[in-house]
C-alpha positions in Angstrom: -14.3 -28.7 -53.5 -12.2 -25.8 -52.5 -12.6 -24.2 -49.3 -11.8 -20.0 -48.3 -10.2 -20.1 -45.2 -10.4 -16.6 -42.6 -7.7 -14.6 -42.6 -5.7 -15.1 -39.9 -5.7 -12.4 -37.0 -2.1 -11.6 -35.4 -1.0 -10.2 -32.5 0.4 -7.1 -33.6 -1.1 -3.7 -32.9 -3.2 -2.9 -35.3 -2.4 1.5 -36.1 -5.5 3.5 -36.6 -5.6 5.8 -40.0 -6.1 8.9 -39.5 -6.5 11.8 -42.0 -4.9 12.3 -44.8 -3.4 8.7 -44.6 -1.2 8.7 -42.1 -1.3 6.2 -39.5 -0.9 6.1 -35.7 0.6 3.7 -33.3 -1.3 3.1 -30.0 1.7 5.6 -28.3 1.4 8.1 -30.8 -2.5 8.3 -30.0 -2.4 8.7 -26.5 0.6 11.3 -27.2 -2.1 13.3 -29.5 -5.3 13.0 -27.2 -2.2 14.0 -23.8 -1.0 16.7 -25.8 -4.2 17.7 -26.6 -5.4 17.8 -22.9 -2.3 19.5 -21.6 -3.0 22.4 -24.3 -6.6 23.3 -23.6 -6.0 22.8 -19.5 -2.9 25.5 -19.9 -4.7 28.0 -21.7 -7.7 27.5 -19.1 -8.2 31.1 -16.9 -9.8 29.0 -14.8 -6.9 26.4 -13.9 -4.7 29.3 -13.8 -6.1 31.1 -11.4 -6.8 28.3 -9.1 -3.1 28.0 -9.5 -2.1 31.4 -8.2 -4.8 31.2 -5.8 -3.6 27.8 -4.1 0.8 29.1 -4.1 -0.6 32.4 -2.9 -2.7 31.1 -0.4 0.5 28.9 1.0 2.8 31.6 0.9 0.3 33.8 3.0 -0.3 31.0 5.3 3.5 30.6 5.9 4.0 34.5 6.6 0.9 34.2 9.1 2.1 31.0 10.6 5.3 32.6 11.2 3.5 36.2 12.7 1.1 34.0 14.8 4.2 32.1 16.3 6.5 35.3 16.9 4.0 37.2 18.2 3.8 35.7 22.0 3.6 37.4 25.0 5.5 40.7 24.8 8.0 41.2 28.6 6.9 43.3 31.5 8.5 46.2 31.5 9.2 47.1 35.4 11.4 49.8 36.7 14.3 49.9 39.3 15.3 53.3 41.2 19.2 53.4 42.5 17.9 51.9 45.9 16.0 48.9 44.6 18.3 48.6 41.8 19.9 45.6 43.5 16.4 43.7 43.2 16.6 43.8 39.0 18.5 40.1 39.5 15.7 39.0 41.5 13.0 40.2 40.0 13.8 38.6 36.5 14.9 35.3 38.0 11.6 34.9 39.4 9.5 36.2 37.0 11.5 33.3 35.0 10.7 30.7 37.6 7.0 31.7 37.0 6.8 31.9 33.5 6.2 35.6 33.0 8.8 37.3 31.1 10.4 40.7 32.8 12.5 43.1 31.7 13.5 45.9 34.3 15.0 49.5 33.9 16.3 51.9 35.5 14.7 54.9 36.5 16.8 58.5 37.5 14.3 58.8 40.3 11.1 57.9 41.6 9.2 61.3 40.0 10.5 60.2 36.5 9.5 56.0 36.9 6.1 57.7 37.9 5.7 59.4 34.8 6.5 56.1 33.0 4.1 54.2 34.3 1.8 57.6 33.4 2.6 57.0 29.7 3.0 53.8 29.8 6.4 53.4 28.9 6.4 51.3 32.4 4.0 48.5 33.5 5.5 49.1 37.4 8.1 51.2 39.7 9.7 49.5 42.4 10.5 52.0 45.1 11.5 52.2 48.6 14.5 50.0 49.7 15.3 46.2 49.5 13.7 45.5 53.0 10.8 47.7 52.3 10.0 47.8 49.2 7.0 49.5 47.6 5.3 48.8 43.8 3.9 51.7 42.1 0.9 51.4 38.6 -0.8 53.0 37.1 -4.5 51.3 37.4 -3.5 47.6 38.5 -0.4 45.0 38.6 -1.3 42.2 36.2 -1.3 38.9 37.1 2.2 38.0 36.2 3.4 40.5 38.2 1.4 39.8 40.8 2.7 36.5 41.5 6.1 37.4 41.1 6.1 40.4 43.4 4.0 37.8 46.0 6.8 35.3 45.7 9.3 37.7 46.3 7.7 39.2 49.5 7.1 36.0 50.6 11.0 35.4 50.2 11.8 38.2 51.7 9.7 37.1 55.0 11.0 33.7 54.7 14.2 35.1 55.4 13.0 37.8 57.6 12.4 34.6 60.0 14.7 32.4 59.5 17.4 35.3 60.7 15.3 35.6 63.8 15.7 31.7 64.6 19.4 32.4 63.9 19.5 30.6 61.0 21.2 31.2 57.7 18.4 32.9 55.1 21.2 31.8 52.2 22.0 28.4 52.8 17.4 28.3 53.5 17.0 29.9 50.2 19.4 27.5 48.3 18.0 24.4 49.9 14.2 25.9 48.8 15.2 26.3 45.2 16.7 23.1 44.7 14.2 21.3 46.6 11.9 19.8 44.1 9.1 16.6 44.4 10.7 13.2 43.0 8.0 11.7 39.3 8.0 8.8 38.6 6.8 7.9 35.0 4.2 4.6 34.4 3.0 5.4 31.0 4.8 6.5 27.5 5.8 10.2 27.2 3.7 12.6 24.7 6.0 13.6 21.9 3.8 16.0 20.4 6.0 18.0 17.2 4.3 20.9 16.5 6.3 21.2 12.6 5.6 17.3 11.8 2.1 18.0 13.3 1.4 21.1 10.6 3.3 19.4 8.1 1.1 16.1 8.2 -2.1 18.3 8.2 -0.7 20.3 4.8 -0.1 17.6 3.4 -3.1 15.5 3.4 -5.5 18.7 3.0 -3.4 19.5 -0.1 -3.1 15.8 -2.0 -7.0 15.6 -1.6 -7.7 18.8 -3.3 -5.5 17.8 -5.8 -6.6 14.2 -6.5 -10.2 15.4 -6.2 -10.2 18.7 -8.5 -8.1 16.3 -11.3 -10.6 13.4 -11.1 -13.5 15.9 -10.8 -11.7 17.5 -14.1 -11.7 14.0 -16.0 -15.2 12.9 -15.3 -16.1 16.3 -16.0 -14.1 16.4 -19.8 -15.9 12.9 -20.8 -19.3 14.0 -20.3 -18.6 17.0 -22.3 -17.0 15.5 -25.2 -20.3 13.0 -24.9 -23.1 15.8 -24.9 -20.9 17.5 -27.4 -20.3 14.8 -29.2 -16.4 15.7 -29.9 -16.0 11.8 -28.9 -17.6 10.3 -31.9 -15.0 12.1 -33.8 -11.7 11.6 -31.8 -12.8 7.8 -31.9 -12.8 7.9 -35.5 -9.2 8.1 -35.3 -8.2 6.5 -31.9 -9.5 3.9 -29.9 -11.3 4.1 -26.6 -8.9 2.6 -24.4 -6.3 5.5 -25.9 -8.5 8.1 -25.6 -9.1 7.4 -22.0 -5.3 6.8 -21.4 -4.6 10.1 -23.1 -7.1 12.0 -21.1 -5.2 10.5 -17.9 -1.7 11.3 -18.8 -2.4 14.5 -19.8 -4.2 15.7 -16.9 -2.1 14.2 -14.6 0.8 16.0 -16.0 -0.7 18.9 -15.7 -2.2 18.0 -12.0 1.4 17.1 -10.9 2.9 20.4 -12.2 0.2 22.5 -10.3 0.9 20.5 -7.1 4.7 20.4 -7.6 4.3 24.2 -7.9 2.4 24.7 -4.7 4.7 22.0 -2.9 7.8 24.1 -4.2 6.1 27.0 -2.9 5.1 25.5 0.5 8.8 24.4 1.1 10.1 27.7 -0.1 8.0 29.4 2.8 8.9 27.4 5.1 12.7 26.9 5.0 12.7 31.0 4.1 10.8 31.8 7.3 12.9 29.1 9.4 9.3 27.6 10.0 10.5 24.0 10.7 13.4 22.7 12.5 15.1 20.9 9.4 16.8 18.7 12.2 13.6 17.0 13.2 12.1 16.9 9.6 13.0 16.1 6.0 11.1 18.4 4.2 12.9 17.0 0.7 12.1 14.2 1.1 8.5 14.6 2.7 7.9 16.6 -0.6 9.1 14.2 -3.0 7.3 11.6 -1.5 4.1 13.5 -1.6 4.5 14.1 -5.1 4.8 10.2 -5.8 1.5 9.4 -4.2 -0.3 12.0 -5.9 0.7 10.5 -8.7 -0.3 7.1 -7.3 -3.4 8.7 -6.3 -4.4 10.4 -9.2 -4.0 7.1 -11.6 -5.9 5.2 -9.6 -9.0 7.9 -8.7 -8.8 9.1 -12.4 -9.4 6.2 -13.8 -12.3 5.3 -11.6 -13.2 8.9 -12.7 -13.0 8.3 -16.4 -14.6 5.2 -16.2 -17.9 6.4 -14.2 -18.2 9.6 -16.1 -18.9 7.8 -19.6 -22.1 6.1 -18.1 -23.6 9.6 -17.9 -24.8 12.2 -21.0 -25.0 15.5 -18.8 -23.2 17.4 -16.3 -25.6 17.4 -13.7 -25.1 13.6 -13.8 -22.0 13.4 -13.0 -22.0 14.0 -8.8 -24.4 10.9 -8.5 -21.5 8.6 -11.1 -18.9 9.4 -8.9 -20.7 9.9 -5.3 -18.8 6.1 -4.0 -15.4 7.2 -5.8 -16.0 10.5 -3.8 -17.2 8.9 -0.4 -13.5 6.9 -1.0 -11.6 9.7 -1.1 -13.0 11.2 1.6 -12.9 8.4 4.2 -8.9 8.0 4.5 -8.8 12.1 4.1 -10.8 12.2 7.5 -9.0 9.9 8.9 -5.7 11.7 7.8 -6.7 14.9 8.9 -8.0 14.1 12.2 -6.8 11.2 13.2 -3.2 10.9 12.2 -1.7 14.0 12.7 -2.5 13.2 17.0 -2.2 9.8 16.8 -0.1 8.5 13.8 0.5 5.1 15.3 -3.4 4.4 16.0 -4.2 1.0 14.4 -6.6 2.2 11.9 -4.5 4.9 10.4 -1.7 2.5 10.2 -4.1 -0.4 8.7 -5.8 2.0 6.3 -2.3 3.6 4.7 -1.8 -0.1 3.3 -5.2 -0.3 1.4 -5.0 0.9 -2.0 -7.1 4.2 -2.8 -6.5 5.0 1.1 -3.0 4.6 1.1 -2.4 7.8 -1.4 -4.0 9.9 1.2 -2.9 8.1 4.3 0.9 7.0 3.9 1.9 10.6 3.2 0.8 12.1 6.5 2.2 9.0 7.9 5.4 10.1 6.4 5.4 13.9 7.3 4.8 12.8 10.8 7.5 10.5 11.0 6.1 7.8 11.9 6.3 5.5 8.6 8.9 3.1 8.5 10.6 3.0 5.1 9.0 -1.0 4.4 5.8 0.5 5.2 6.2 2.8 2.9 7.5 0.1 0.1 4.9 -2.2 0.9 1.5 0.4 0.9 3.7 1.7 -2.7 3.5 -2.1 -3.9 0.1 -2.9 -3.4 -1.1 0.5 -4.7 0.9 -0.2 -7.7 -0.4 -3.8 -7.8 -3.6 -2.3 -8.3 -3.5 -0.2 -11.0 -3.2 -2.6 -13.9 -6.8 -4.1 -12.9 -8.3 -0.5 -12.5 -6.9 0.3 -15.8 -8.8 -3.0 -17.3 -12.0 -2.3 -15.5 -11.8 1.8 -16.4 -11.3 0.3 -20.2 -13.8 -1.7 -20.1 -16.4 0.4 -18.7 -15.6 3.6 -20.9 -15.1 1.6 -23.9 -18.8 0.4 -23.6 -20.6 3.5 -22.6 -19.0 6.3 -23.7 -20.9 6.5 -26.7 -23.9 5.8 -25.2 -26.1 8.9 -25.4 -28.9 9.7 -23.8 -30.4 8.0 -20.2 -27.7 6.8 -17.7 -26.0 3.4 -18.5 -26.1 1.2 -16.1 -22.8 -0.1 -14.7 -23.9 -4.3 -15.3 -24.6 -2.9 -18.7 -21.7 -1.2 -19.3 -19.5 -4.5 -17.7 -20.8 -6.9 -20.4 -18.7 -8.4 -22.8 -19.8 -6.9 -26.5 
């Protein structure tokens, strides 16, 4: 009796034929299906625009950043005649002292500082003499003024007395302006840095538009190909695991060129405008770093995305798929954005930038403000890393199962059973 046995299977990678009788290698198909991706996003109006759009609007945030923080408090402008002009010292000194900023002038004559203060060209005129001195506007002194000019007729009492005791108004003066209260410190001191501070914020508000428009960009590409059913025929030639891989790589390479645009752009600004003090902050590095989580970030929430978008058949589906991949995302942002940039050492922002899927949007802030060690860093990297390989197998799984499921929703036990 003679017996057939099966043929036996191998290890090898089996290559898919495609037309025309070629074949293609597992690479070579999630080449195709990246290149593929990379060509349609590139000649999208729409991802263009947003493009221009997001390096314009950090350009135009730089030049206002840098308007808003020149444009302070403009000096007082107060005028000196020949007889007061020995009070000009004075006058700035304590208008120093007090925090208000004066700039004095001197006047030909009283008549012409009064027309100055007319026009405006003056806020005040200081007439009479040193002992009697008199303080001329044109409606009322502002409160800057105000104290200064108080202070220094107060001085000028002071001394006014302390020559009638017989004392020395010098040697009083000198001992009043150094005198000063003795502080004693019981708690840490506030380091607030207002650059790391706007840094941190940029940072995390731009990685989680990123990571979310991408992932919102893959979900939204495998629901299409399923209502038009382009999938049936790209799986004709490559296999579901490929397809997803492709869709992936090419949108992430396309994600990480928008966001290394808008990084390049933001740094540009910055170092052009003299916005940050480059001796408190790495910006190069801050920027590279950013761009390795969002590539962290993006493979890990894209893949989620892929996976979730093949249980659906319609757009309108795809917001309820993704709602808990969303609610992830958004957790650590808030946290990032409100949280960290005031308190980067708080325990939950420090706790949270070593959980995968947080740790994308968390561990950059933490490394724009400066206060991520570089183990931290390594350690958040690893287990993020560590990760991936089982969302890759559960993304796989899930797509490979559903994604040519037409019709009502899959369920997600349905689409985790072994076929």
């Amino acid at each position: 009796m003679t017996t057939t046995r099966p043929a036996r299977q191998t290890d090898r990678p089996v290559e898919r034929a495609v037309p025309g009788g070629a074949s293609l290698s597992p690479w070579g198909a999630i080449r195709l299906v990246a290149g593929r991706e990379i060509t349609t996003r590139l000649r999208s109006k729409s991802f263009v625009w947003l493009t221009v759009i997001l390096v314009g609007a950090v350009v135009l945030g730089g030049f206002v950043l840098n308007a808003a923080s020149s444009s302070g408090p403009t000096a007082e402008r107060v005028g000196v005649t020949s007889t007061t002009a020995d009070l000009a010292g004075a006058i700035t000194a304590t208008g120093e002292a007090l925090g208000t900023e004066v700039e004095t002038v001197e006047v030909s004559d009283d008549a012409a500082g009064e027309q100055q203060v007319r026009d405006g060209d003056l806020d005040a005129l200081v007439t009479g003499s040193a002992d009697d001195l008199t303080v001329v506007v044109d409606s009322e002194l502002s409160t800057g003024l105000t104290a200064v000019f108080t202070t220094l007729a107060q001085q000028s009492a002071l001394a006014d007395a302390v020559t009638a005791l017989g004392g020395d108004p010098a040697q009083v003066a000198g001992d009043v302006a150094t005198a000063e209260p003795t502080v004693r410190t019981i708690g840490e001191p506030s380091e607030f840095d207002p650059t790391r501070y706007v840094t941190g914020l940029v940072t995390g508000v731009l990685l989680f538009m990123a990571i979310m428009i991408s992932g919102q960009l893959i979900a939204q590409g495998v629901v299409e190909e399923k209502t038009s059913r382009v999938v049936e025929l790209l799986l004709s030639t490559v296999r579901p695991w490929q397809l997803m891989a492709g869709k992936v790589l090419g949108i992430g390479l396309v994600g990480l060129g928008q966001v290394a645009l808008v990084v390049a752009a933001g740094v540009g600004t910055a170092l052009g405008l003299g916005l940050v003090d480059t001796s408190t902050i790495d910006l190069g590095a801050a920027a590279a770093w950013a761009l390795v989580w969002f590539v962290v970030g993006f493979v890990s929430y894209a893949l989620l995305m892929a996976g979730l978008g093949a249980l659906v058949s319609r757009q309108e589906d795809v917001g309820a798929v993704t709602t808990p991949v969303t609610f992830l995302m958004v957790v650590p942002y808030i946290v990032g954005v409100s949280v960290a940039p005031w308190a980067p050492d708080n325990p939950l922002v420090v706790w949270l930038s070593y959980v995968p899927l947080c740790s994308p949007l968390l561990m950059p802030v933490r490394i724009a403000l400066g206060s991520a060690e570089t183990w931290e860093v390594l350690l958040a990297l690893g287990l993020s890393l560590a990760l991936i390989p089982v969302l890759v197998w559960l993304a796989a799984k899930i797509y490979s199962n559903a994604v040519l499921r037409t019709g009502a929703r899959v369920k997600l036990k349905d689409a985790l059973r072994t076929t």
